[in-house]
C-alpha positions in Angstrom: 39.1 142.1 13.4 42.9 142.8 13.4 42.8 145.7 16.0 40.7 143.4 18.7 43.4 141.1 19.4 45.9 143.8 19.1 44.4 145.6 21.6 44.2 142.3 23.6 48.0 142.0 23.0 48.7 145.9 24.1 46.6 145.3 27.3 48.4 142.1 28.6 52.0 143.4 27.9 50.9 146.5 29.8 49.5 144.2 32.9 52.9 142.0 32.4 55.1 145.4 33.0 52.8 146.3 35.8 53.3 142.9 37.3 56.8 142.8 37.0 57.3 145.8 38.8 55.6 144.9 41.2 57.5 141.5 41.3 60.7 144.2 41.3 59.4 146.2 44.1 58.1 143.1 46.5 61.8 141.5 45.9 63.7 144.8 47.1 60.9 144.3 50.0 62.0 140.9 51.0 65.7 142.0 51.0 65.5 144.6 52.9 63.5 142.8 55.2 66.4 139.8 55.1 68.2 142.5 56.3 66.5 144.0 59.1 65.8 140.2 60.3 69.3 139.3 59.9 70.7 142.6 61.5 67.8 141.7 64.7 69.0 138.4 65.1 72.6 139.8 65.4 71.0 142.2 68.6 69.0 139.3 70.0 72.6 137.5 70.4 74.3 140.1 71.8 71.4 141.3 73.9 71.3 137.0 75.7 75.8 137.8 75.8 75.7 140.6 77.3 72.6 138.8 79.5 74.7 136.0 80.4 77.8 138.6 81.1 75.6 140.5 83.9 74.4 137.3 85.4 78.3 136.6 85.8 78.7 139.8 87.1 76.4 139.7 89.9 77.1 136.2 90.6 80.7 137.5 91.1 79.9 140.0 93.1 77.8 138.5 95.4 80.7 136.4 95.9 83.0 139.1 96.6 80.7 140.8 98.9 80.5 137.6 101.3 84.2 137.7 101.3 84.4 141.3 102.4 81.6 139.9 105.0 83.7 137.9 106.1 86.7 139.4 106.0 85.3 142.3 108.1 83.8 139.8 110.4 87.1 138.4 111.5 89.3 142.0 111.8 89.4 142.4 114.9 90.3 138.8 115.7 93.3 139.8 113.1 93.6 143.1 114.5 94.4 141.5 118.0 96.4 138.9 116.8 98.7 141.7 115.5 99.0 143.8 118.0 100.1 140.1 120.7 102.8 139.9 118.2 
């Protein structure tokens, strides 16, 4: 009669070490996961920066091209107003 709830004991203090293990193992899962989520977020910003920087960029340098456009558009007028000088 003794050895029946014994055994009953033994069993559930073996399935509460098993579960807290696993408790153990599915925490270091969700950290590490925090992590890698945390560490992505970081790239996702500095992927839209670096986004927003080229967008700049070629803004600029469309600007800069129409410039030279125009600057080589009126050379010669500048050229000949150089050389009646």
């Amino acid at each position: 009669i003794i050895d029946n709830p014994r055994d009953t004991l033994e069993e559930r203090n073996a399935t509460v070490v098993s579960l807290q293990q696993a408790l153990g193992k599915a925490e270091m899962l969700c950290s590490t996961l925090k992590k890698q989520m945390k560490y992505l977020e970081q790239q996702q910003d500095e992927t839209k920066q670096a986004q927003e920087e080229a967008r700049r960029l070629r803004s600029k340098m469309k600007t800069m091209e129409q410039i030279e456009l125009l600057l080589q558009s009126q050379r010669p007028e500048v050229e000949e107003m150089i050389r009646d000088m």
